[in-house]
C-alpha positions as CSV (number, residue, x, y, z in Angstrom):
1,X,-141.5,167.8,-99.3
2,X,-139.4,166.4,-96.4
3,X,-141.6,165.6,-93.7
4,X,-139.6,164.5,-90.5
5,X,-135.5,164.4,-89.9
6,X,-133.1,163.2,-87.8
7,X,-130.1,165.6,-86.8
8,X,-127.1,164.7,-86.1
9,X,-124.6,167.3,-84.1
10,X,-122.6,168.5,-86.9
11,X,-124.9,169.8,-89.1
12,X,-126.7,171.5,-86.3
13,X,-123.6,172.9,-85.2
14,X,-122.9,174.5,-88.0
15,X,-126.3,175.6,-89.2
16,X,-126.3,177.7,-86.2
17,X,-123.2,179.3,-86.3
18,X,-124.5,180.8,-89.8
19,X,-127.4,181.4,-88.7
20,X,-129.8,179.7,-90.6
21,X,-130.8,176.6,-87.8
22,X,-134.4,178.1,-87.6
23,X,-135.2,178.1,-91.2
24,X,-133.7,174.8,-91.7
25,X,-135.4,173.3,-88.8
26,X,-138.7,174.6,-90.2
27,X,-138.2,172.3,-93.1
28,X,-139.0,169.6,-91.4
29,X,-141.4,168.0,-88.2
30,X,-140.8,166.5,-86.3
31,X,-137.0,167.1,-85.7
32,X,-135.8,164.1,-84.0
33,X,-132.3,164.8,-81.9
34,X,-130.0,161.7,-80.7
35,X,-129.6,161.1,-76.6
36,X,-125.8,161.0,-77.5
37,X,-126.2,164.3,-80.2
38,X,-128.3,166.5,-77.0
39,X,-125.3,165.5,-74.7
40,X,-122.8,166.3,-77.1
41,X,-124.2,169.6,-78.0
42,X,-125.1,170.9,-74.5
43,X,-121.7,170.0,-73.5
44,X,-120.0,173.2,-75.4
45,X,-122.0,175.8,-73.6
46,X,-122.6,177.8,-76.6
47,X,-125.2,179.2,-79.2
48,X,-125.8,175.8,-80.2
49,X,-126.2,174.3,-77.6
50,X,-128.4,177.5,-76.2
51,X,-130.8,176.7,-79.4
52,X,-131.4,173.7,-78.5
53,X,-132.5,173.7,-74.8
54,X,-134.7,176.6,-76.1
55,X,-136.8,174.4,-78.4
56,X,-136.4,171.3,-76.7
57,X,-138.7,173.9,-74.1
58,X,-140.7,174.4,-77.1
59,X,-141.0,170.9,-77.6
60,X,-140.3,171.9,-81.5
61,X,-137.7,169.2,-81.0
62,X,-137.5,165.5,-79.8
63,X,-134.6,164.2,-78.1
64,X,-134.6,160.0,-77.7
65,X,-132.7,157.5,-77.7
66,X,-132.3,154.2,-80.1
67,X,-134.4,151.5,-79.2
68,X,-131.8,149.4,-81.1
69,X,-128.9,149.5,-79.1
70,X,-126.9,146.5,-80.7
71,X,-127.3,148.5,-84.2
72,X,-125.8,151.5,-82.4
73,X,-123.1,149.3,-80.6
74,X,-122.0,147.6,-84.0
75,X,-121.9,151.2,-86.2
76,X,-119.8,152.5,-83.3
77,X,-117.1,150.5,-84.4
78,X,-116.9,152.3,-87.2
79,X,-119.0,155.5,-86.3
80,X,-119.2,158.0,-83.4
81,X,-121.5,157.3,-81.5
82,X,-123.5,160.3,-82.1
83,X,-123.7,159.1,-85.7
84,X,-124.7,155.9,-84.8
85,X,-127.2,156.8,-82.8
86,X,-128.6,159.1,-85.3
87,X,-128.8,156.3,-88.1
88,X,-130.0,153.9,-85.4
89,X,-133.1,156.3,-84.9
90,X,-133.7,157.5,-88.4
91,X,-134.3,153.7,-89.3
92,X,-136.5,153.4,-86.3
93,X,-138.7,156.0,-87.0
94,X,-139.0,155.5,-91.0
95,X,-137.6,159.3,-91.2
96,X,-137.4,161.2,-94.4
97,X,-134.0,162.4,-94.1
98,X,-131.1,162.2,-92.2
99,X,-128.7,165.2,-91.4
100,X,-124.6,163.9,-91.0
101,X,-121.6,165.7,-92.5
102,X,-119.3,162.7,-91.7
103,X,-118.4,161.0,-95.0
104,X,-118.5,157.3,-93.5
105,X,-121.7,157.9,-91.5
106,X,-123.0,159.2,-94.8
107,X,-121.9,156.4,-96.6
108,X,-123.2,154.1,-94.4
109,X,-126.6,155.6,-93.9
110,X,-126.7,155.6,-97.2
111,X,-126.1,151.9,-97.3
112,X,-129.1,151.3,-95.0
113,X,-131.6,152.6,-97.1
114,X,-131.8,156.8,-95.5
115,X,-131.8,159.5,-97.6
116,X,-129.1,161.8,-96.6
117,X,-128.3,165.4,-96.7
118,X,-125.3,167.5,-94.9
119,X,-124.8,171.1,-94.0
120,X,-124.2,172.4,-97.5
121,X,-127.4,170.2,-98.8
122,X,-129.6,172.3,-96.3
123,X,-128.2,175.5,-97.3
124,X,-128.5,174.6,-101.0
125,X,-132.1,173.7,-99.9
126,X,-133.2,177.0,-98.3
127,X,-131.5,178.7,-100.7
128,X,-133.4,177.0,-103.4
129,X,-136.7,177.9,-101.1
130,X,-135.6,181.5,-100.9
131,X,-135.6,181.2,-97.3
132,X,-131.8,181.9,-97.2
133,X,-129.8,184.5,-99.6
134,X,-126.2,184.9,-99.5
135,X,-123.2,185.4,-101.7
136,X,-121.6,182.2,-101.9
137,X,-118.0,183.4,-101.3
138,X,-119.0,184.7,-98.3
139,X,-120.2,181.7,-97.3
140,X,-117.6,180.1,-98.0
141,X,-115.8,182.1,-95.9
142,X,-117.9,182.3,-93.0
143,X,-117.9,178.3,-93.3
144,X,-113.7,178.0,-92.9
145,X,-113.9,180.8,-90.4
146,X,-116.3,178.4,-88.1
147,X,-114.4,175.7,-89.2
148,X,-116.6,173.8,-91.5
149,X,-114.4,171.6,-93.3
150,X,-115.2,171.3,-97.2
151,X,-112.7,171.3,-99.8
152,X,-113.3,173.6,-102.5
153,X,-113.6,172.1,-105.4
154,X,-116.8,170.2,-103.6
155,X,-118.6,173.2,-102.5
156,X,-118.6,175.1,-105.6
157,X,-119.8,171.6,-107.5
158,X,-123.1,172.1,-104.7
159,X,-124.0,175.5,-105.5
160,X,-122.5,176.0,-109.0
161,X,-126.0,175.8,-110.7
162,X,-128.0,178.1,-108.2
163,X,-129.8,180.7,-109.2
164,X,-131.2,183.1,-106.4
165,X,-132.5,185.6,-108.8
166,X,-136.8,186.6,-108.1
């Protein structure tokens, strides 16, 4: 089981427009959030961003920033600095997983050594958990209508062998 996790702001983003962030969050602890992530997220003055100063109150999160600030400078090249940040920190605090969307921060957290999952990886997980139940072209939908970008060929390879059956 996944102990602790680093988030960056995409997957929390989206996890809470579906409205599954609590269960996903529960997965793991602690929940480690990026300087750079909090910013971005606060800065859209929505649920998201709503969620999170909630359980920042809570403390059921932990917002920090790298240590490492030449690692974050040199992935910024390539990264947003959000991302960055986040793979800066994972590494820093020897998490379990890592939480990006982005196909090159993937890639290069991936690189480094983190294990990485994305949006659709956490909903296949609570799924899996029977935490969360759906009908995945409803999902699918509600995913494009908050638009979460996957093409659909990929999603369909995530979930194809799911069964959510008791």
């Amino acid at each position: 089981m996944v102990n602790n996790a680093v988030f960056n702001s995409s997957p929390w983003i989206f996890l809470t427009k579906i409205g599954v962030i609590d269960s996903a969050l529960n997965l793991f602890h602690p929940v480690f959030i990026p300087l750079s992530v909090s910013k971005e997220i606060l800065g859209k003055h929505d649920d998201s961003s709503i969620f999170l100063k909630k359980l920042e109150k809570k403390k059921r999160i932990v917002i920090l920033k790298a240590g490492n600030q030449s690692l974050v400078n040199a992935l910024s090249n390539r990264l947003g600095r959000g991302e960055a940040e986040a793979i800066a920190i994972a590494i820093e605090k020897e998490a379990d997983l890592i939480c990006l969307d982005d196909h090159a921060a993937r890639f290069e957290a991936m690189r480094l050594g983190l294990k990485v999952k994305g949006t659709l990886g956490i909903i296949r997980r609570l799924v899996e958990l029977k935490r969360f139940q759906c009908d995945f072209e409803e999902l699918f939908e509600k995913l494009q209508e908050v638009n979460f970008r996957v093409k659909n060929h990929i999603y369909w390879e995530i979930f194809r062998d799911i069964d959510q059956k008791d």
